[in-house]
PLY file of the C-alpha trace (Angstrom):
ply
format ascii 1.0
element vertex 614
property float x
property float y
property float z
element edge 613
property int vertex1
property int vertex2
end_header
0.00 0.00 0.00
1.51 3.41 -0.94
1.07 6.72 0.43
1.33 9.33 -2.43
3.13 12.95 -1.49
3.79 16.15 -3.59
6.86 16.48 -2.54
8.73 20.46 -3.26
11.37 20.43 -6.04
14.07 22.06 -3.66
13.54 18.29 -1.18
14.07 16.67 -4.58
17.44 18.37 -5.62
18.31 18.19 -1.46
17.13 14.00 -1.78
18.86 13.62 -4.82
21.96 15.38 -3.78
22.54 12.92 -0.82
22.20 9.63 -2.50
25.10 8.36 -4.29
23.37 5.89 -5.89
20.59 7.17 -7.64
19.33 3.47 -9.19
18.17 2.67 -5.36
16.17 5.77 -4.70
12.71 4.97 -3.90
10.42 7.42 -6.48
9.24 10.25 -4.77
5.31 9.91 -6.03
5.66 6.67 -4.29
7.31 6.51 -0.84
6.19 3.67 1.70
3.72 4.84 4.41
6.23 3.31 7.00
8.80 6.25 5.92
6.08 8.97 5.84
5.44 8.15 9.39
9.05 7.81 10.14
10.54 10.85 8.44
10.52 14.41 10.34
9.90 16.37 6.76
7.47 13.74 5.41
5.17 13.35 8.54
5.08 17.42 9.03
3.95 17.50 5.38
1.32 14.60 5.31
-0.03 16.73 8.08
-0.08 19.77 6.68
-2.13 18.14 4.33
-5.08 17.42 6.07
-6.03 21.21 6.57
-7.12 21.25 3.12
-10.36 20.13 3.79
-10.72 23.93 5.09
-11.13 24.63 1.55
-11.31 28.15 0.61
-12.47 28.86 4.26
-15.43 30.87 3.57
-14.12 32.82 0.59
-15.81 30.46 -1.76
-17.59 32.44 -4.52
-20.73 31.03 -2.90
-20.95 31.87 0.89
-22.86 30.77 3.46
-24.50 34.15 3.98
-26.89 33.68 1.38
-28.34 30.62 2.88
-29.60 33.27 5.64
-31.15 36.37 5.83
-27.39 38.05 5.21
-27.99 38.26 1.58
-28.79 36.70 -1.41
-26.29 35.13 -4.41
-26.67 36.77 -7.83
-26.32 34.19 -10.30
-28.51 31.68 -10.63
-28.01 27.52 -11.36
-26.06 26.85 -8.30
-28.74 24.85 -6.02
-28.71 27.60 -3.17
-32.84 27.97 -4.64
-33.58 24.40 -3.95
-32.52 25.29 -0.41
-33.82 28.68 0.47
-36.79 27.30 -1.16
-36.94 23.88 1.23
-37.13 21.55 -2.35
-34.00 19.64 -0.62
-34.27 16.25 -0.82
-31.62 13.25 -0.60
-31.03 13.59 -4.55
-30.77 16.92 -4.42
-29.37 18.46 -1.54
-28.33 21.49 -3.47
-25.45 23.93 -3.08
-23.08 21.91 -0.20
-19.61 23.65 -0.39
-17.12 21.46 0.22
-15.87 22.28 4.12
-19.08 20.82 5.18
-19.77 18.12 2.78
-20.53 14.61 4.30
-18.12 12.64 1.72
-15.60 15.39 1.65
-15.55 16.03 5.35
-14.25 11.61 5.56
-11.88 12.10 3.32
-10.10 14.18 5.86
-11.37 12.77 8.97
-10.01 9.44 7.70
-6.53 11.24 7.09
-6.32 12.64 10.40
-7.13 9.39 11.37
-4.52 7.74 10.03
-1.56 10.73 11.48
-3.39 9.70 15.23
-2.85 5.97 14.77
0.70 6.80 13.26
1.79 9.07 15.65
0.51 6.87 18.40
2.62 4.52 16.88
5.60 6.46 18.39
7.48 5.80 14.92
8.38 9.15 14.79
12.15 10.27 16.88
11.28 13.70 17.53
9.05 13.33 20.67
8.15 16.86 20.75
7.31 17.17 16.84
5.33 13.84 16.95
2.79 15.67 19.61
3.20 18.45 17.64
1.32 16.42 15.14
-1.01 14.57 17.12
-2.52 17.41 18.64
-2.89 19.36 14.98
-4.56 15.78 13.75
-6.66 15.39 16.38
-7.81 19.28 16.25
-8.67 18.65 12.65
-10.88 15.75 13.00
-12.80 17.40 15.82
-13.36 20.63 13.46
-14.51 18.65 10.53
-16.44 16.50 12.82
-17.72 19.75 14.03
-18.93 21.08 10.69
-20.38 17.67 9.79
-22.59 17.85 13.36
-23.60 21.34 12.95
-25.32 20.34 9.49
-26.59 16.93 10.13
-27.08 16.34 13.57
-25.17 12.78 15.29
-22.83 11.53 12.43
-20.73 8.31 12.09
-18.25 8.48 14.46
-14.86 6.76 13.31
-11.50 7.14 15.29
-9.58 4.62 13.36
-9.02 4.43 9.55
-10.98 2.01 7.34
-9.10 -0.30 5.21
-10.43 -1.58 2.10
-11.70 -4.67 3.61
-13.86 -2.85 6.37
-17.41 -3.95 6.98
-18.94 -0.65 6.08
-22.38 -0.44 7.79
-22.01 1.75 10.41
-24.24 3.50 12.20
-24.96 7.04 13.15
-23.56 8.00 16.47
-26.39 10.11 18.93
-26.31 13.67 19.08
-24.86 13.78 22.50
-22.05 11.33 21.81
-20.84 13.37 18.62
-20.73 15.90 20.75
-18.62 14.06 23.66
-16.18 12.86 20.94
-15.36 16.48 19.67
-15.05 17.77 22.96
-12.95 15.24 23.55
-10.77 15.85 20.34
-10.62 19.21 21.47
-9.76 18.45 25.64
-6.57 16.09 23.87
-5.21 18.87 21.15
-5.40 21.32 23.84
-3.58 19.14 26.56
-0.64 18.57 23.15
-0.59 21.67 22.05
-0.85 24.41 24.87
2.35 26.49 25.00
3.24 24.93 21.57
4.16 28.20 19.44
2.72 27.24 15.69
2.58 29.45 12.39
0.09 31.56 11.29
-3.11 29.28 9.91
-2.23 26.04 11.37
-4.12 25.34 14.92
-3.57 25.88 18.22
-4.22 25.69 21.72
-6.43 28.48 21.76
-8.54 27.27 19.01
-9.45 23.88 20.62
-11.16 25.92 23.71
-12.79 28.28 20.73
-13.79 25.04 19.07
-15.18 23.29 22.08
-16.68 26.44 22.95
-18.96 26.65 19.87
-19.64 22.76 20.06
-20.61 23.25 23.46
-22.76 26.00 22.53
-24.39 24.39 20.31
-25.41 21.51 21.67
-27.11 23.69 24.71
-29.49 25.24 22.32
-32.88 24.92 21.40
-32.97 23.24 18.67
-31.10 20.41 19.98
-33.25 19.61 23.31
-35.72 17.17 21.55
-38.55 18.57 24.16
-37.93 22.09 23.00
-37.17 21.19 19.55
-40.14 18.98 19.21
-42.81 21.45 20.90
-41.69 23.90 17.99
-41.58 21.67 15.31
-44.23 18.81 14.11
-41.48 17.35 11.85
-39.24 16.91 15.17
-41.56 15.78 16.80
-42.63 13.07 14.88
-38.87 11.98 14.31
-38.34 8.20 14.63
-34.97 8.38 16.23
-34.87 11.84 18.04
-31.41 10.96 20.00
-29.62 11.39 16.14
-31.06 15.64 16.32
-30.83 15.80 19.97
-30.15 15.19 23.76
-33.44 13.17 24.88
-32.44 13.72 28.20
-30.65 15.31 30.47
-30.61 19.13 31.90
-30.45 22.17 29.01
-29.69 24.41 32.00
-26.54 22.12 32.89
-26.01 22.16 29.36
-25.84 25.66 29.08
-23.77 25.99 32.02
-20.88 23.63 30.57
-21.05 26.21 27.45
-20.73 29.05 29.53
-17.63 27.55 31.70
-16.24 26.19 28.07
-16.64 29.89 26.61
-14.89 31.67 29.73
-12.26 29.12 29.50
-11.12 30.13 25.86
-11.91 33.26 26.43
-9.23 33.46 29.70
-6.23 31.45 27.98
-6.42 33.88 24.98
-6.56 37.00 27.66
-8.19 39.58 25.66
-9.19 40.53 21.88
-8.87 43.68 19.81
-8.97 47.08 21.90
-11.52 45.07 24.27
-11.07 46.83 28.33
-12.98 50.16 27.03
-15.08 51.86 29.36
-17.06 54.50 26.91
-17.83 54.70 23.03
-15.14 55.25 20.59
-16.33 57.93 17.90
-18.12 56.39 15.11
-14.86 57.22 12.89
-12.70 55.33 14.97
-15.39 52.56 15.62
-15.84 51.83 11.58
-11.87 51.84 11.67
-11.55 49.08 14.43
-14.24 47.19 12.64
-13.01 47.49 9.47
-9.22 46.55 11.19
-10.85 43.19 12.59
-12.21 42.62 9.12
-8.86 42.98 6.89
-6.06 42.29 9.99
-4.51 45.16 10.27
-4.78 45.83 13.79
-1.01 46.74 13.79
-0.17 42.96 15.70
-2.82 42.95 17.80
-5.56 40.83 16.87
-9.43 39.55 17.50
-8.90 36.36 15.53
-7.80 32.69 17.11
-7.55 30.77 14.04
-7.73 31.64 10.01
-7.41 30.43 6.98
-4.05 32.20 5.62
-3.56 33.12 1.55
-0.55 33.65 -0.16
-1.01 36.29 -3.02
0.20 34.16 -5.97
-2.55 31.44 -5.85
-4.78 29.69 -3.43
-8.55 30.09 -3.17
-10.45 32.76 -1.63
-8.53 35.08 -2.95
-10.86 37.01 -5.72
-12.97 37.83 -2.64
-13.60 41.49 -4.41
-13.99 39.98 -8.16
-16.48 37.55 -6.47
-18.96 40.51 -4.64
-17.73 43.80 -5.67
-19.82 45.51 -7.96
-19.90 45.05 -11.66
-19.59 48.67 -12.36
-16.29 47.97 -10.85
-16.20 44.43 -13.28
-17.03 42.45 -10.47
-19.32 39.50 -10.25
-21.67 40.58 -7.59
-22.42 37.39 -6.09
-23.57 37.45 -2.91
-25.19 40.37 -2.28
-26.64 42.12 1.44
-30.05 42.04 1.70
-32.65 44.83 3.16
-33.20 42.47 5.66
-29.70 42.70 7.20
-29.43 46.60 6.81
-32.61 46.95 8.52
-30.93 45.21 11.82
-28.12 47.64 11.75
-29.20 50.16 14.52
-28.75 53.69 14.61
-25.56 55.40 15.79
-27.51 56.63 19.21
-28.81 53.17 19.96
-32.49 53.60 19.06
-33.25 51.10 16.52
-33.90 51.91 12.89
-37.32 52.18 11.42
-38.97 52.53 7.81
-41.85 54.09 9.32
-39.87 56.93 10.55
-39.58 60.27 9.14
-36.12 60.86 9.11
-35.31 56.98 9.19
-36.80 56.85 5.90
-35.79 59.80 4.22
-32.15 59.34 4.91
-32.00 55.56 5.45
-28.13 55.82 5.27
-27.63 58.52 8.01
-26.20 58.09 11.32
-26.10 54.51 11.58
-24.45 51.64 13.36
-20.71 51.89 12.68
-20.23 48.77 11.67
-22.76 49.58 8.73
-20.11 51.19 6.77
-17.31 49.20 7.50
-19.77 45.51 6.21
-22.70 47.46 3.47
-21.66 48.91 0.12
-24.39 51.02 -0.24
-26.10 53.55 -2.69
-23.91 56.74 -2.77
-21.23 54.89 -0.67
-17.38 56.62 -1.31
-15.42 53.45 -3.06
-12.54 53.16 -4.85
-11.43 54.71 -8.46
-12.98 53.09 -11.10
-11.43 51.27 -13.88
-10.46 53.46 -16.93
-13.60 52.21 -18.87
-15.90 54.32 -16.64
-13.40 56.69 -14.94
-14.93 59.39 -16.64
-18.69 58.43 -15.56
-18.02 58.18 -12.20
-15.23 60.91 -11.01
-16.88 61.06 -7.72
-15.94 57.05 -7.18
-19.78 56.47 -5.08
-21.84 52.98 -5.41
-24.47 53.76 -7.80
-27.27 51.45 -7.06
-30.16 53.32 -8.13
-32.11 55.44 -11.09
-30.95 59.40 -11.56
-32.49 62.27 -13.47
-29.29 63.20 -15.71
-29.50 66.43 -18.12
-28.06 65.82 -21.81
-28.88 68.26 -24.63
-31.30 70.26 -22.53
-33.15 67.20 -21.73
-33.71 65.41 -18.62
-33.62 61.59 -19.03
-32.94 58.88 -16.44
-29.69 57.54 -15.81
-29.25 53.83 -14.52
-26.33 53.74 -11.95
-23.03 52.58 -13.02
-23.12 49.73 -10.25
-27.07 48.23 -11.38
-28.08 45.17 -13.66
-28.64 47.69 -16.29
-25.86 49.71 -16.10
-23.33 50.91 -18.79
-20.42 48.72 -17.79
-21.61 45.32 -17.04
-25.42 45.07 -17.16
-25.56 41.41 -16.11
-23.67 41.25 -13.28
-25.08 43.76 -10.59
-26.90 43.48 -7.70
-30.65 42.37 -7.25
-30.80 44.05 -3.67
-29.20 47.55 -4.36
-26.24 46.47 -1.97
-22.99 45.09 -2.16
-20.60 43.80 0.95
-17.76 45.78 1.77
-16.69 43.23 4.50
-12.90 41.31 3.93
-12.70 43.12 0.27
-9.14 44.63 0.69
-10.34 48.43 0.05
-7.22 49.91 -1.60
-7.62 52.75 -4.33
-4.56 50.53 -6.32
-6.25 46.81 -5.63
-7.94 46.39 -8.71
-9.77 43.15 -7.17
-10.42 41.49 -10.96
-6.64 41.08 -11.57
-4.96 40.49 -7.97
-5.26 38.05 -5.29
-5.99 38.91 -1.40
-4.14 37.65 1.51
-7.03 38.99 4.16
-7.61 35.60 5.98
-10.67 34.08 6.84
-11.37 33.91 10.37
-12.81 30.71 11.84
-13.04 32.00 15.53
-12.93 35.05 16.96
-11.96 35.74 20.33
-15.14 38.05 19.75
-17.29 35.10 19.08
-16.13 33.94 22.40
-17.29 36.88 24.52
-20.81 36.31 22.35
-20.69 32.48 23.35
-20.33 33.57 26.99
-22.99 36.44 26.96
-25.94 34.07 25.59
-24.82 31.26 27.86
-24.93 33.77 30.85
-28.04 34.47 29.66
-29.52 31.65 29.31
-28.47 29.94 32.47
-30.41 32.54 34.35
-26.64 34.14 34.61
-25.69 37.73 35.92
-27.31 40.37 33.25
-25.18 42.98 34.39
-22.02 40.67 34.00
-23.63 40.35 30.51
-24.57 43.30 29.46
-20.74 44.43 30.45
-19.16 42.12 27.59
-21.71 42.77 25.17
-20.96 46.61 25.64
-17.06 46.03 25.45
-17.77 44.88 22.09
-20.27 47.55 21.33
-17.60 50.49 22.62
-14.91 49.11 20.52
-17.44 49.37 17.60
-18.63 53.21 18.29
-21.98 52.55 19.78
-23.44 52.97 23.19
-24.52 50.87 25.83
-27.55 48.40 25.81
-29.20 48.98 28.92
-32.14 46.81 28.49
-32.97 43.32 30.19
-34.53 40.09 30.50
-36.42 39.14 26.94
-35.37 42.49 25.66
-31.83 42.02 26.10
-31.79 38.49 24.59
-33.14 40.19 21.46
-30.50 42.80 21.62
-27.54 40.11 21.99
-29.00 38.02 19.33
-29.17 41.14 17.03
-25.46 42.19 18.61
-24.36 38.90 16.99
-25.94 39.38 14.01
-23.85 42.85 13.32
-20.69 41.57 14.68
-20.17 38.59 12.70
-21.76 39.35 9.63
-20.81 37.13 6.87
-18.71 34.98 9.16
-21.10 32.07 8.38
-22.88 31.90 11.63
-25.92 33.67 10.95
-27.72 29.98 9.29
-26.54 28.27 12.29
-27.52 30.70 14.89
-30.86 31.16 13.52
-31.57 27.11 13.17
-30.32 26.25 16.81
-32.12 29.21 18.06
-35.50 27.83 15.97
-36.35 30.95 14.70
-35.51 30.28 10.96
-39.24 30.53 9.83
-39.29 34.10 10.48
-35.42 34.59 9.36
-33.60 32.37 7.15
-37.53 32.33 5.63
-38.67 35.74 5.58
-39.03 36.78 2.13
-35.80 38.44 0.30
-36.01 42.14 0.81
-34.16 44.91 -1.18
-33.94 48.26 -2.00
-34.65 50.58 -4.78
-34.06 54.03 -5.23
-34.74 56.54 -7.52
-32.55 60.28 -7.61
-34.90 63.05 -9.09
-33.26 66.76 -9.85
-34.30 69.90 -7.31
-36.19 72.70 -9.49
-32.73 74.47 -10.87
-30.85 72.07 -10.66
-28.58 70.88 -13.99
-25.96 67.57 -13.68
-24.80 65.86 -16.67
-22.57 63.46 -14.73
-24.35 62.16 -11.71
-22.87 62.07 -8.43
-24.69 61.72 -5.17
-25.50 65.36 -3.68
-28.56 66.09 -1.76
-28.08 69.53 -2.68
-29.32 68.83 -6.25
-31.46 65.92 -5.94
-34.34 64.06 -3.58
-33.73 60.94 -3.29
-36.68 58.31 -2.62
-35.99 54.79 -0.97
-38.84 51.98 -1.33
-38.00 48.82 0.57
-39.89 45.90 -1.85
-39.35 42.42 -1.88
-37.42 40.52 -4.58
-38.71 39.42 -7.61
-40.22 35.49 -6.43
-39.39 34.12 -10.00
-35.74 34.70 -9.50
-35.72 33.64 -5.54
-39.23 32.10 -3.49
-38.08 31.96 0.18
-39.68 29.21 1.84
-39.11 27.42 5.45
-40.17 23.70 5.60
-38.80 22.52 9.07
-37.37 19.79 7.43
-34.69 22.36 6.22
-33.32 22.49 10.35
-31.38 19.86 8.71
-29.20 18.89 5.47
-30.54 15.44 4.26
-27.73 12.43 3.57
-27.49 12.03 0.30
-29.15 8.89 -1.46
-25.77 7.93 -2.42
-24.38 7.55 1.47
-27.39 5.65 2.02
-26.86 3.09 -0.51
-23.21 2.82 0.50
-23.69 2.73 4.42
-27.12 1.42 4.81
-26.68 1.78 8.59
-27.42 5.48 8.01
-30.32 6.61 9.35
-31.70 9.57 7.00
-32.61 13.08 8.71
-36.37 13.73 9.93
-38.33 15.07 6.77
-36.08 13.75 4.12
-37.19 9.72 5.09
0 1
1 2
2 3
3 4
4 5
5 6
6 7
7 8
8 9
9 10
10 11
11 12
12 13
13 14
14 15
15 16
16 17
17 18
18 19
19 20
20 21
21 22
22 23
23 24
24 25
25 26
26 27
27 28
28 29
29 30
30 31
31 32
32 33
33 34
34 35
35 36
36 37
37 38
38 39
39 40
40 41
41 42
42 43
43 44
44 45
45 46
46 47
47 48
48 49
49 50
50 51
51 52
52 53
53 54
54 55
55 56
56 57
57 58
58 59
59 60
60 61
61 62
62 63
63 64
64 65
65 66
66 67
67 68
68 69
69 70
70 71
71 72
72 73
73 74
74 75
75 76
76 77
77 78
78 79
79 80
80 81
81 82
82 83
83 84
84 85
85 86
86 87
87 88
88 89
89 90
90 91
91 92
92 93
93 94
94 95
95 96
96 97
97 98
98 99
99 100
100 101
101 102
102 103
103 104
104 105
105 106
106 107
107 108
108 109
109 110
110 111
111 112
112 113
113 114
114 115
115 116
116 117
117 118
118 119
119 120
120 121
121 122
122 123
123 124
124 125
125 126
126 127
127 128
128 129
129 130
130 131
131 132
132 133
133 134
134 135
135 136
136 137
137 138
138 139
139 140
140 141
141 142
142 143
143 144
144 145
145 146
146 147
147 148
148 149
149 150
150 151
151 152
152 153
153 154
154 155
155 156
156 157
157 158
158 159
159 160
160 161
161 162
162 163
163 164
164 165
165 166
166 167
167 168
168 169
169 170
170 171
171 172
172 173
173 174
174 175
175 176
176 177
177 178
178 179
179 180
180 181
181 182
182 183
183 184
184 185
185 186
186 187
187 188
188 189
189 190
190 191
191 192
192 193
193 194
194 195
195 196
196 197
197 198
198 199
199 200
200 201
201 202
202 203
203 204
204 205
205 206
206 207
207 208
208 209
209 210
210 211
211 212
212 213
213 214
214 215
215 216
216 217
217 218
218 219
219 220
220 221
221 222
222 223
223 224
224 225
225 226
226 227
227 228
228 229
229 230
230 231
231 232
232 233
233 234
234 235
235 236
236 237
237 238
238 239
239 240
240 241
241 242
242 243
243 244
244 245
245 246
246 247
247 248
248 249
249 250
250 251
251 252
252 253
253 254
254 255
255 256
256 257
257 258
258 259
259 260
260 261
261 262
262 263
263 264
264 265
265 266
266 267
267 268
268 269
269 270
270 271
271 272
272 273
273 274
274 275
275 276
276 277
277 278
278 279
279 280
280 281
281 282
282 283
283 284
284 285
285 286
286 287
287 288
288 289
289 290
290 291
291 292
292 293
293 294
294 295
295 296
296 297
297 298
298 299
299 300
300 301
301 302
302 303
303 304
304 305
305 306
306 307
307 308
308 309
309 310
310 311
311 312
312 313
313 314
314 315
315 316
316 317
317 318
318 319
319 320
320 321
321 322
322 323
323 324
324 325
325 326
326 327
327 328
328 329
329 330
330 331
331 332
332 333
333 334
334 335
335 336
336 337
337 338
338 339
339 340
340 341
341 342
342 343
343 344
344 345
345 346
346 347
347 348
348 349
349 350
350 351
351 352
352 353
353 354
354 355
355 356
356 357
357 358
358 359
359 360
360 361
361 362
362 363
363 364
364 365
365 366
366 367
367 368
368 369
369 370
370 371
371 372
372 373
373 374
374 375
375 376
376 377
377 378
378 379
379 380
380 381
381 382
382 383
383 384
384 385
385 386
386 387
387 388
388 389
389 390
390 391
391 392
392 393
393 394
394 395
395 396
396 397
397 398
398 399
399 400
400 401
401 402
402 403
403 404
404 405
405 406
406 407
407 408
408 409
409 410
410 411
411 412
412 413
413 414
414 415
415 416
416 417
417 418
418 419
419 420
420 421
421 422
422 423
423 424
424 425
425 426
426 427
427 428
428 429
429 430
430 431
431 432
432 433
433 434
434 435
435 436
436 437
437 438
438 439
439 440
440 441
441 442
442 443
443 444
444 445
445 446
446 447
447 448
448 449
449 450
450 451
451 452
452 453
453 454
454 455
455 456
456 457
457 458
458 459
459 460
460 461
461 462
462 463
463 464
464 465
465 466
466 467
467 468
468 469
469 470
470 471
471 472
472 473
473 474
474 475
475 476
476 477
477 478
478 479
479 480
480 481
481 482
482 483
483 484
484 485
485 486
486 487
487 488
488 489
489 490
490 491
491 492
492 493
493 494
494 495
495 496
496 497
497 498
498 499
499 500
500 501
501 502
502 503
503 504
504 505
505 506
506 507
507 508
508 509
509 510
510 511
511 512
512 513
513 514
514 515
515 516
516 517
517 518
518 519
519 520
520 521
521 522
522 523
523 524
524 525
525 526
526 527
527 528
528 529
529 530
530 531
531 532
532 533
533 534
534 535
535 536
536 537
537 538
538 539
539 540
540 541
541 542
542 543
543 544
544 545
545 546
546 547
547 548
548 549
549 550
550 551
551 552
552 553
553 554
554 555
555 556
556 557
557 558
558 559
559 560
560 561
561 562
562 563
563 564
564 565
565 566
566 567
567 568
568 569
569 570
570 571
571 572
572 573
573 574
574 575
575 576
576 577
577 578
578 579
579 580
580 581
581 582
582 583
583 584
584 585
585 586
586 587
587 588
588 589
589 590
590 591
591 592
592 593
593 594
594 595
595 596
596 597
597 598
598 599
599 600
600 601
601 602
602 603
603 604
604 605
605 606
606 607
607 608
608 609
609 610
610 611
611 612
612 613
């Protein structure tokens, strides 16, 4: 049996170079599996070669936001409909990306599987590299377990590697024991790699207490207490084998509890995140700059992430971040766009929240808000960067043009279509549908021209943000100390520019929740949060909302290149809902799940499918 390594042409020359005799060197695309696990250089890189189930993070051009109420993708064919419309089924699951997809996810479990047994072995001289090793294995098969859990509830649970001659019927593991063997994972990386000092984008200490934080988190929540769950949902309820979804018994309030002590934990052995200790507001200037910092990591050393996905600028996915969202007056692909929804939960800069049927609200929808508004939103009128020379000249002001202007050409007033719409001048097939586009990890420089170079902003996959968050709705739900709460949640909210929240009991779990909405926009937790929360019928299935907006001229007023200026023009904003033909939101509570492919079924028929899809 032969373990197959791509091996870097510098070890080749270096390999070569040492061997006298060249006719008894063993070929390099076929080295034994006892000499990877033996080898120092060949270990380290079999390794390193289990993080790429990470994928592209979640730079993919498809993101998880618009499988929530974050936003919506442009372009249509690529099964995110058959979700947001609940037509899943096991033949067609529609859009899975990769870092969460069940046959995928194996591959890599059964990889990190085989560095544990290896390394277990003790083949491997270098004592201190070998639990180097372990822990990073074992880390990685808790995180992809992790991602498999999240989407499918209790999974099959395999610590050892199959070989070919496996009997391969094995069931799903409970809920509760998925849960036990991540944690797990997660207690044995931490114990291997505390004090361990590792390079950017490969694990750590601190990211198996963020990881068994969020697992722990989870599994407290509603929608995985089959008595909650089931008294929400008639399709739980009415689930053959509820322990697969769910903890059937137990306490949720101990439950919670463990999350909150797991949360605390991470959140003490990292010590702080970015500019977190403040006691007031920053100014709104300085709070969209912190923001915006977090965002694109340049917080001058100082940081708010754990653990991210690193680029390098040459190749590599998830770099075309920009060519993949920005807008397509900027020859961008606009693909997954914010929708009205979001913006609407974006609060105004005093704290109040914002409202369409307010006067001023309404009038000036883009005024005075939330901080972090400008640092995520691309917005109508928005200062961007200089455009490309094809529409330089149309746009010398450099502002997101998502809406319809009264222009004056030959003594005539006609209506212009912004530069940055589906039926714009530039590119009148790739622009919004929402009148928005994300700002949010697209590297903002006037000389980044995002369709021809490659980011190296990371993409987080914890935040010791998300930690503080993980503590404050664990605190809260254990019946915890609100004013121990509401202190975190406003350390994050001072960073950011904004006030305190003062409120409390029901009203300040619906201010966290929203809290957590703004703060880790487009961070893929939003479908998560709202399905363990069981509010996705109202959410993840409210109906796409959007914008348009329509710039008429003032009496004496005379532009023949539009730019956004209230002193020449009244501006209207009608909040509408998307076109159903293109995207039908629907919520079928089958969808609080992803179904196991037919395919799985037929090869493990131990699997036991999800409740709705059987």
């Amino acid at each position: 049996m032969k373990f197959k390594v791509i091996l870097f042409v510098p070890l080749l020359f270096l390999v070569l170079g040492c061997n006298d005799d060249f006719t008894n060197v063993t070929p390099l695309s076929e080295v034994s599996e006892e000499s990877v696990w033996s080898d120092a250089g060949l270990a380290s890189a079999a390794v390193t070669g289990i993080y790429n189930g990470l994928g592209a993070g979640g730079f993919g051009e498809q993101m998880m936001a618009s499988l929530s109420d974050e936003a919506i993708f442009t372009h249509t064919g690529r099964g995110i409909n058959t979700i947001m419309e609940s037509r899943t089924n096991s033949n067609d699951v529609g859009w899975v990306d990769e870092t969460h997809d069940w046959n995928f996810m194996y591959q890599y479990i059964r990889a990190a599987n085989i560095a544990i047994e290896k390394m277990n072995e003790g083949t491997l001289e270098n004592k201190e590299l070998s639990d180097r090793l372990l822990g990073e294995a074992l880390y990685l098969r808790a995180y992809y377990y992790h991602q498999l859990i999240r989407f499918y509830g209790g999974v099959a649970l395999l610590d050892t590697p199959l070989a070919l001659d496996s009997e391969f019927k094995i069931p799903r593991s409970s809920f509760e024991e998925s849960v036990n063997f991540v944690v797990a994972d997660c207690d044995a990386a931490f114990a291997l790699l505390d004090g361990v000092s590792l390079d950017p984008g490969r694990t750590n200490a601190a990211a198996a207490l963020a990881l068994k934080s969020r697992i722990l988190l989870y599994a407290a929540s509603d929608l995985h207490d089959i008595e909650v769950a089931s008294a929400n949902s008639s399709v739980i309820a009415g689930y053959s084998n509820p322990e697969l979804i769910a903890y059937t018994s137990g306490s949720q309030e101990e439950r919670w509890n463990n999350a909150r002590d797991a949360a605390k934990a991470a959140m003490d052995y990292v010590g702080t995140g970015y500019k977190f200790g403040l006691q007031a507001p920053v100014s709104a200037e300085e709070g969209e700059q912190n923001y915006s910092d977090i965002a694109l990591s340049r917080n001058g050393g100082e940081t708010d992430v754990i653990w991210e996905r690193q680029y390098v600028q040459i190749s590599g996915p998830g770099r075309q971040v920009g060519l993949f969202n920005g807008p397509n007056g900027y020859h961008n692909w606009a693909g997954n766009t914010p929708l009205q929804n979001l913006v609407d939960a974006y609060g105004m800069s005093d704290g109040s929240e914002f409202s369409w049927d307010d006067p001023e609200d309404s009038e000036s929808p883009y005024l005075n808000r939330d901080p972090r508004f400008y640092a995520t939103i691309l917005y109508d009128g928005a200062d961007w960067k200089p455009r490309p020379s094809d529409a330089a000249e149309r746009d010398p002001a450099n502002q997101i043009q998502t809406g319809k202007y009264e222009v004056i050409l030959d003594s005539k007033v006609i209506t212009h279509n912004g530069l940055d719409t589906r039926e714009g001048p530039i590119e009148n097939w790739n622009g919004t549908r929402t009148g928005y586009y994300f700002k949010k990890f697209i590297n903002p420089d006037d000389d980044f021209v995002d369709q021809n170079e490659f980011q190296t902003i990371p993409w987080p996959f914890f935040r010791y943000t998300e930690m503080v968050l993980n503590y404050t709705e664990a605190l809260l739900e254990s019946g915890g100390d609100e004013t121990e709460a509401k202190a975190w949640l406003n350390q994050i909210r001072f960073r950011a520019g904004m006030p305190a929240i003062t409120s409390s009991g029901v009203d300040l779990m619906a201010d966290y929740r929203n809290e957590r909405l703004i703060e880790l926009a487009y961070e893929a937790h939003r479908y998560h949060d709202a399905r363990r929360w069981m509010i996705a019928p109202s959410t993840i299935g409210a109906k796409a909302r959007i914008i348009e907006i329509s710039g008429t001229l003032k009496p004496g007023a005379s532009v023949a290149t539009y730019k956004y200026d209230t002193s020449n023009y009244n501006y209207s904003y009608e909040p509408s809902e998307i076109d159903p033909g293109f995207e039908n939101r629907l919520w079928l509570d089958k969808s609080y799940y992803t179904p196991i492919r037919n395919n799985e079924l037929n090869a493990n028929t131990a699997l036991i499918q999800n409740p709705g899809y059987e």
